[in-house]
LODREN-933448 format. One line per field, with one value per residue (C-alpha): residue number from 1; x, y, z. Coordinates in pm, 1 decimal. Last residue first. Example, Ala and Ser with C-alpha at 12.3 -4.5 7.8 and 13.67 -1.06 7.14 Angstrom:
<atoms>
num	[2, 1]
px	[1367.0, 1230.0]
py	[-106.0, -450.0]
pz	[714.0, 780.0]
</atoms>
This chain:
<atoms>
num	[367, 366, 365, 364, 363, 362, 361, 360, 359, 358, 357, 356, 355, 354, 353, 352, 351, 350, 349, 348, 347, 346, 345, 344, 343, 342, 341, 340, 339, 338, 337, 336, 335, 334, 333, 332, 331, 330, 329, 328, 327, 326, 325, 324, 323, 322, 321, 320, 319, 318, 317, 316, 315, 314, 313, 312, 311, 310, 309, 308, 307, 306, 305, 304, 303, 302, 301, 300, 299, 298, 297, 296, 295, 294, 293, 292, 291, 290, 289, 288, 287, 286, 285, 284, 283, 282, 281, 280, 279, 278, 277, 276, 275, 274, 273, 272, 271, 270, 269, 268, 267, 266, 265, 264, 263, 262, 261, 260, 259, 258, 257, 256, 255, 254, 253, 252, 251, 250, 249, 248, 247, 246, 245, 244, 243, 242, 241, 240, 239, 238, 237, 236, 235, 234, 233, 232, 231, 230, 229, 228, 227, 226, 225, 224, 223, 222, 221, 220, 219, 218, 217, 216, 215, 214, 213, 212, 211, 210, 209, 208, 207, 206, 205, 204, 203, 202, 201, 200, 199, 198, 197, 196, 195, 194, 193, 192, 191, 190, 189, 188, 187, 186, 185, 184, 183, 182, 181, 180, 179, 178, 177, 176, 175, 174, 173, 172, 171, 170, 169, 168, 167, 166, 165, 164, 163, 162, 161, 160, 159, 158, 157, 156, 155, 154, 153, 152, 151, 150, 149, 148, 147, 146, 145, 144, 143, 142, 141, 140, 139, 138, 137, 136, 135, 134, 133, 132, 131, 130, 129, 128, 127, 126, 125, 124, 123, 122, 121, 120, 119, 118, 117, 116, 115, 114, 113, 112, 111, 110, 109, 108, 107, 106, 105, 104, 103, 102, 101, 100, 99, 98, 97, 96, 95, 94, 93, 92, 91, 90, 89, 88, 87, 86, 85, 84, 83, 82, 81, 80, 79, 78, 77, 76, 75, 74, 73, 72, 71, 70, 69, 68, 67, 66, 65, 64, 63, 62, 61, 60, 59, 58, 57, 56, 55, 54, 53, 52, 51, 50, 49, 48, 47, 46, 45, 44, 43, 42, 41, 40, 39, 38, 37, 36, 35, 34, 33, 32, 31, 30, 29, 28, 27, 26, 25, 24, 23, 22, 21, 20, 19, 18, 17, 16, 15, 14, 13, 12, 11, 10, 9, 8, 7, 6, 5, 4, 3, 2, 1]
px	[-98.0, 122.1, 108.4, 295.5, 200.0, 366.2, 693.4, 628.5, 573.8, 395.0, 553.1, 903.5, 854.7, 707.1, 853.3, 1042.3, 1078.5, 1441.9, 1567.3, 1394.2, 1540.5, 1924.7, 1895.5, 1817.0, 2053.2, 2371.7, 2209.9, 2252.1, 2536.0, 2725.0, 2573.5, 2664.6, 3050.2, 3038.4, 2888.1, 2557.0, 2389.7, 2180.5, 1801.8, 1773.9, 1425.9, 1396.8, 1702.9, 1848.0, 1774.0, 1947.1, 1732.5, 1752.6, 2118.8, 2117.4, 1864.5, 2059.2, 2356.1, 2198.0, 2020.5, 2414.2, 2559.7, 2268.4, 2265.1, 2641.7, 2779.3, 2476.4, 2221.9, 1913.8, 1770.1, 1467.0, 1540.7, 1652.2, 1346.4, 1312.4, 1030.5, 926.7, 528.4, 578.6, 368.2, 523.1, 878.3, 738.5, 636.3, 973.7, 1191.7, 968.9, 976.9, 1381.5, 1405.6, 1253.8, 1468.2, 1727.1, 1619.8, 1605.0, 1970.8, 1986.5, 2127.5, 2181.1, 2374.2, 2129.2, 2032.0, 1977.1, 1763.6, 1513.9, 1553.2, 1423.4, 1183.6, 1006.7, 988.1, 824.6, 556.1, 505.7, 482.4, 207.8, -63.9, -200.1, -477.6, -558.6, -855.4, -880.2, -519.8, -489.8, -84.8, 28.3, 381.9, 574.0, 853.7, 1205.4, 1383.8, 1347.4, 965.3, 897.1, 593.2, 220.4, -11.0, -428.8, -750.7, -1013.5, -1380.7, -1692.7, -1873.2, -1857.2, -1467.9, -1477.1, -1420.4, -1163.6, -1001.5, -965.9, -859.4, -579.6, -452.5, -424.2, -255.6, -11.1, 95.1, 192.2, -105.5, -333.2, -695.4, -866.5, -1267.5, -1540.3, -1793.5, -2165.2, -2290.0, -2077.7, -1971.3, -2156.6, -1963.0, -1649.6, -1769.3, -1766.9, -1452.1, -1298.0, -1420.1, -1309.7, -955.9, -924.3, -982.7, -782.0, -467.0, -476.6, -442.2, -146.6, 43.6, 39.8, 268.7, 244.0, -179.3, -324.4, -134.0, -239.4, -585.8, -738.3, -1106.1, -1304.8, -1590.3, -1498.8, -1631.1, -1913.9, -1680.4, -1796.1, -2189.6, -2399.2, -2365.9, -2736.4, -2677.5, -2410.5, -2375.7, -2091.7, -1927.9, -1972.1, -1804.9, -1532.4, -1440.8, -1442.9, -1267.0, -1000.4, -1047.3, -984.3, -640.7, -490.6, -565.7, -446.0, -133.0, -103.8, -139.6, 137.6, 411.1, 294.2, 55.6, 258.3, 4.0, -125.2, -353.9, -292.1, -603.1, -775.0, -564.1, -546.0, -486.1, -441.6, -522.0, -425.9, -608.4, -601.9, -976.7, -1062.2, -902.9, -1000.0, -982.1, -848.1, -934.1, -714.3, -791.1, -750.2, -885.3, -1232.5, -1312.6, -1100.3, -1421.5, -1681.0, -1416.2, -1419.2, -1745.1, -1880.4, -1563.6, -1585.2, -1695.4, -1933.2, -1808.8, -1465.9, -1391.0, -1543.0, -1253.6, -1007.7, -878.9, -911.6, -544.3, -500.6, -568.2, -244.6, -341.3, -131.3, -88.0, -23.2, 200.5, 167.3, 388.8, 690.4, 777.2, 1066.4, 1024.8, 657.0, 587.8, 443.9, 369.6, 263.0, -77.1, -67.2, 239.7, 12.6, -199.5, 84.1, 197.4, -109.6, -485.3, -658.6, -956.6, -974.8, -1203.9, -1028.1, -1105.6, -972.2, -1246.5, -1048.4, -646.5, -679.1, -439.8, -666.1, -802.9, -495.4, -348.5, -513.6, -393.6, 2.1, -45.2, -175.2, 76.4, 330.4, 277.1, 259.6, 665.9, 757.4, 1005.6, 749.0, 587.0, 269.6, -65.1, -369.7, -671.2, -978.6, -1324.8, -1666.0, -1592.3, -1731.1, -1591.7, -1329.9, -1096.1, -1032.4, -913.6, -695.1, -537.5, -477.0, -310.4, -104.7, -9.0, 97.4, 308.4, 537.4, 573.8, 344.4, 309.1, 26.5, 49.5, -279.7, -359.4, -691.3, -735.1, -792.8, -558.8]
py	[-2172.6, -2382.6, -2308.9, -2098.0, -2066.0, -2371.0, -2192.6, -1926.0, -1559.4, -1406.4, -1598.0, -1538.9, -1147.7, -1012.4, -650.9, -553.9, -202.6, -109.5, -449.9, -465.8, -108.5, -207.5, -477.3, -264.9, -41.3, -266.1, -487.7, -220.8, -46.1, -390.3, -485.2, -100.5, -234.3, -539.7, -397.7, -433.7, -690.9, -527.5, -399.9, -168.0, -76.1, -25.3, 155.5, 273.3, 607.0, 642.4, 736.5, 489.8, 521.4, 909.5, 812.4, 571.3, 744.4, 1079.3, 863.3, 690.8, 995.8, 1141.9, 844.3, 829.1, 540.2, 346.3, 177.0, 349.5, 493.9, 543.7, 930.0, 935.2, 897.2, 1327.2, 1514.3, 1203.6, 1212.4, 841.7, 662.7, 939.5, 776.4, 450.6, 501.7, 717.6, 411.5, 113.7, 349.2, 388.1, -22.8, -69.6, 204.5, 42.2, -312.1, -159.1, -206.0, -537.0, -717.8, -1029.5, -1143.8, -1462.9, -1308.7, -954.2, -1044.8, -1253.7, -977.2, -760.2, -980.9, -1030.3, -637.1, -630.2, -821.2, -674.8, -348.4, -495.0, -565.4, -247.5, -344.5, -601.5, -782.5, -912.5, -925.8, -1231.6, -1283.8, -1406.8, -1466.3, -1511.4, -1707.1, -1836.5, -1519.9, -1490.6, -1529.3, -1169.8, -1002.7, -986.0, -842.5, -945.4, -798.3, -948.6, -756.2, -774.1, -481.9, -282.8, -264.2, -104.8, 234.5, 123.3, -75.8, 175.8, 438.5, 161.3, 114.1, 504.9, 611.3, 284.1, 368.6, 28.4, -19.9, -330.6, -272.3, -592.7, -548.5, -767.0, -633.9, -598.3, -718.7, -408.6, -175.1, 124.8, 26.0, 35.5, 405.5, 514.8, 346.2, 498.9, 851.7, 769.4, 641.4, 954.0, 1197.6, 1007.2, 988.4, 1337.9, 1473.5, 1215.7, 1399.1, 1204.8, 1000.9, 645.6, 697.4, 482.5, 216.2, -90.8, -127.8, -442.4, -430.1, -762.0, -876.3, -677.5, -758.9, -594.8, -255.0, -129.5, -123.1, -436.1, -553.3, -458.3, -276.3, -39.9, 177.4, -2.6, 8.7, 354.2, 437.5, 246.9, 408.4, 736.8, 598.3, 495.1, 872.4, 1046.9, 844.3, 925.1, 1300.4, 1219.9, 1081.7, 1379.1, 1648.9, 1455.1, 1452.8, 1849.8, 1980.3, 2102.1, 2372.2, 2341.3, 2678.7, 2955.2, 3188.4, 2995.2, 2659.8, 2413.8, 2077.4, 1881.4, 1554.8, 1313.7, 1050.0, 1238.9, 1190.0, 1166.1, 1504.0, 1556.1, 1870.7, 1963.6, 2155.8, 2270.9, 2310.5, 2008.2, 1725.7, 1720.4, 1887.4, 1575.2, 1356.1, 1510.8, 1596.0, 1260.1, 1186.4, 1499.6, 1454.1, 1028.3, 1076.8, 713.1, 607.4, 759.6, 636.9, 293.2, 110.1, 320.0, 60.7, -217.7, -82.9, -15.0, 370.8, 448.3, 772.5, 1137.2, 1376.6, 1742.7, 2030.5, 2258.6, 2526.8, 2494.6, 2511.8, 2188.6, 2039.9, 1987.6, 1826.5, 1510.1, 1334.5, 973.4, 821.2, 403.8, 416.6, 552.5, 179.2, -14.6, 158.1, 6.8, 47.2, -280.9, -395.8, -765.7, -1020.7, -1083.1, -1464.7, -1786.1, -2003.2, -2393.5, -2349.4, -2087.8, -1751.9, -1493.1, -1558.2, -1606.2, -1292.7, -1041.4, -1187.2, -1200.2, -873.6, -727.5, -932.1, -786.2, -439.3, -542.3, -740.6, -686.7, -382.2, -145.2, -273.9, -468.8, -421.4, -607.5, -549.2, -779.8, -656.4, -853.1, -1135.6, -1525.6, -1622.8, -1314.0, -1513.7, -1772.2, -1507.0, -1386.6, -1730.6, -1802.9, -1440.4, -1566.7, -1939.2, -1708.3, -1470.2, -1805.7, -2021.3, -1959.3, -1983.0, -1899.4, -1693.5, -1763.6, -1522.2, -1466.6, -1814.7, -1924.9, -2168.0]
pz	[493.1, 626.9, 1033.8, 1208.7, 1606.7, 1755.1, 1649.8, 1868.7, 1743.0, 2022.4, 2288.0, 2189.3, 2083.6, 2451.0, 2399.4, 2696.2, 2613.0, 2734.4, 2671.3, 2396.7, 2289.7, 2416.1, 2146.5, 1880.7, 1933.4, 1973.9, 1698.4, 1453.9, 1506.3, 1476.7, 1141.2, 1035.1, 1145.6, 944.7, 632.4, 559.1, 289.7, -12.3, -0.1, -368.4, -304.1, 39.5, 131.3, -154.3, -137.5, 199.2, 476.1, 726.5, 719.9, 729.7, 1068.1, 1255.2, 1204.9, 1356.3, 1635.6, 1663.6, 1766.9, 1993.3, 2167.8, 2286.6, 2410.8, 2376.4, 2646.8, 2539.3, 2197.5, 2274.6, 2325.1, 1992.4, 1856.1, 1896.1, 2098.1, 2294.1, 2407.0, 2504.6, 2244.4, 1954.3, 2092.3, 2068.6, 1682.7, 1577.5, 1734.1, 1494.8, 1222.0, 1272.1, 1284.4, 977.4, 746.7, 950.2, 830.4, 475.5, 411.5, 505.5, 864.3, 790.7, 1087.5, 1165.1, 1528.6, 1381.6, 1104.5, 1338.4, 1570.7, 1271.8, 1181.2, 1511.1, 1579.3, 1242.8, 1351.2, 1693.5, 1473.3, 1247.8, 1530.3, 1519.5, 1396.4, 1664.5, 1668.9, 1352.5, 1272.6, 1096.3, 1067.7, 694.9, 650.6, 350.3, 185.2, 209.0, 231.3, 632.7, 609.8, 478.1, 586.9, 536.9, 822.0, 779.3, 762.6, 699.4, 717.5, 933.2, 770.9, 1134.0, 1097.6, 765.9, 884.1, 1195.0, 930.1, 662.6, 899.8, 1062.8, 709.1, 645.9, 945.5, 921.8, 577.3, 390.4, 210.3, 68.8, -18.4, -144.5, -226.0, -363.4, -581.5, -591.6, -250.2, -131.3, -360.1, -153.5, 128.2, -80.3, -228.7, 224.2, 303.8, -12.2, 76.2, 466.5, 329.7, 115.1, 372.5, 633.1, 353.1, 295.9, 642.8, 671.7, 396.4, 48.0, -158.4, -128.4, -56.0, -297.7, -212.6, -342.1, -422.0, -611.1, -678.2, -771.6, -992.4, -1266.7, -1609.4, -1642.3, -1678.5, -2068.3, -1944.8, -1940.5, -1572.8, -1487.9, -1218.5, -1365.4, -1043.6, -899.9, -1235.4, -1283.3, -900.7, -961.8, -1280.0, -1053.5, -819.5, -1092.7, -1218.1, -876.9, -808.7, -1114.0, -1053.0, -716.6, -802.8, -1029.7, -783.3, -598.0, -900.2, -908.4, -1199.8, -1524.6, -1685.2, -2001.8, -1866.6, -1614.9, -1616.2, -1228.5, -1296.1, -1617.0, -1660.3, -1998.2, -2071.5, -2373.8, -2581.9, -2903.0, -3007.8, -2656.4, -2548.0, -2153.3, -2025.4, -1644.7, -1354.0, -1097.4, -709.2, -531.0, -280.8, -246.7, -623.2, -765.0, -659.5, -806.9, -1107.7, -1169.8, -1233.6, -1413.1, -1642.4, -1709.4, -2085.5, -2110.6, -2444.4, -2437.0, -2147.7, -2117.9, -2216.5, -2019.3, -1795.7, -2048.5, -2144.5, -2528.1, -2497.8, -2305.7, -2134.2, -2280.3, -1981.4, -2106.3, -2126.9, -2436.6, -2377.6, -2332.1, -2727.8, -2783.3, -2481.5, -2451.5, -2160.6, -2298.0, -1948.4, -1904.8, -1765.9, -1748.1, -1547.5, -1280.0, -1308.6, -1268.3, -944.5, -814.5, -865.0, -999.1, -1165.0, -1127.4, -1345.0, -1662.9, -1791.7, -1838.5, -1841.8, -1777.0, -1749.6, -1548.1, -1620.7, -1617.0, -1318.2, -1127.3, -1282.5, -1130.6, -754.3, -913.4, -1005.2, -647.1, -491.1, -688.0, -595.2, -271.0, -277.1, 123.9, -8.1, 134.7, 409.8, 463.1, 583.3, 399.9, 449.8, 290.9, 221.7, 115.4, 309.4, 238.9, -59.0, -4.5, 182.5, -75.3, -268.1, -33.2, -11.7, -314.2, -377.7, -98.6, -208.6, -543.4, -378.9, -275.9, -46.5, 217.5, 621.3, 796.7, 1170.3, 1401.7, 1658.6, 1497.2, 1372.4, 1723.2, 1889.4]
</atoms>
């Protein structure tokens, strides 16, 4: 069987980082699709760490961009005047070791310009940044204006270390990028501008450093593949292995790939009665996809074989919803359990999805 319908089997985060590395001896770009909850974030540690943590030459080779790298910029906001609102950076990461030195401005404001309208200052003998817009200054930017903000400096860093042929400047030490969603926050307009401006400063990285982008937004994953697609990149689906590992499925050829995936986890889930909290955050994806496929107004109208549809589409969707969905998964009650596999097996039904011949046993191999 060819490696592109192949599914690999690992133990742990660390077989996976492994393997991604191993993957990029001979790639210049891996994708990786997962959803939230999967354990990305951690991925994207576990991968920095592998270098630094050899026994022989440990060393820091990995810049990264994860929700790591936003907890690197905090907010003062000033609570006792209201007036002097700013974003103070934490000095002591290598991230900013070439700030002061190399004053990042020009840089990143060629790249903010594309997706806002404030400016900001930069205070390197304090460390902070403040934003102002048209008269209005030390003003609070939105949670999203910030993400970019965040956003347009690590490209800009990027770009600086792409450019520093010589490997001398403050970033020599990077030999790979590591970017986890960039994109967690953004409307889908958004994410294709800033997957084609990443597409376009990866190509320019290639040769020079080797790239892992890993997201969980479908719009932006299938931008970056069909943008990267001509520089023969990996891409690949991660997922839970019914809690006693992870999967890896090469998607090559198929980028859309993922939802057949998930499918297979959530009948997986249903079959065993461990139905978790983010299984109908899952399963309401999976509905909202096919009804888009259709022309559906509403995912409700894939919901087939129920009492009343309309009932459990609004049940379906506060439980899909709650805030503790994804990051706080716990066990169902009996009666959600029910809910659950009464819906999702009247979809298959419906749909016909071809789950045991996809995801045979004969096709999982240790990875």
């Amino acid at each position: 069987m060819s490696d592109q319908r192949k599914i690999f089997q690992y133990r742990s985060l660390k077989e996976v980082a492994t393997r991604l590395r191993d993957d990029l001896n001979n790639r210049d770009y891996v994708l990786l699709f997962a959803y939230n909850g999967t354990g990305k974030t951690r991925l994207s540690m576990t991968f920095k760490d592998k270098s630094k943590k050899r026994t022989k030459n440990p060393k820091t080779d990995t810049l990264y961009y994860n929700a790591y790298t936003e907890d690197l910029f905090h907010w003062n906001n000033d609570l006792e005047n209201d007036s002097e609102r700013h974003l103070t950076l934490n000095k002591d990461s290598v991230f900013f070791d070439g700030f002061k030195e190399l004053a990042l401005e020009e840089k990143i404001f060629a790249f903010l310009e594309r997706y806002a309208d404030f400016d900001f200052k930069i205070d390197y003998d304090k460390w902070i940044i403040s934003f102002h817009k048209g008269d209005q200054s030390d003003i609070k930017i939105s949670r999203g204006e910030e993400n970019i903000f965040i956003w347009c400096v690590f490209l800009a860093i990027v770009q600086l270390t792409i450019e520093d042929e010589e490997k001398t400047g403050p970033y020599n030490w990077v030999e790979y990028l590591y970017i986890d969603d960039p994109v967690s926050s953004l409307d889908d307009n958004n994410a294709i501008g800033i997957a084609s401006d990443l597409a376009k400063l990866l190509k320019q990285a290639k040769g020079k450093l080797k790239s892992i982008i890993s997201s969980h937004h479908a719009l932006f994953y299938n931008v970056m593949f069909n943008e990267l697609k001509k520089e023969g990149h990996k891409s690949h689906f991660l997922h839970k292995n019914k809690g006693t590992g992870y999967l890896l499925q090469t998607t090559d050829d198929t980028p859309f790939f993922h939802h057949v995936a998930l499918l297979a986890e959530l009948k997986a889930a249903s079959e065993n009665d461990k139905i978790k909290t983010y299984h109908f955050n899952m399963l309401r994806g999976i509905l909202e996809k096919t009804s888009t496929f259709f022309g559906f107004d509403e995912f409700s109208h894939c919901i087939y074989g129920v009492d009343d549809e309309v009932l459990y589409s609004r049940a379906l969707n506060l439980l899909s919803h709650s805030k503790y969905s994804i990051y706080q998964p716990v066990e169902m009650n009996q009666d959600n359990k029910d809910l659950f596999k009464r819906i999702f097996k009247a979809f298959l039904h419906e749909h016909q999805f071809q789950l045991p011949e996809i995801f045979s046993q004969e096709e999982i191999s240790a990875g």
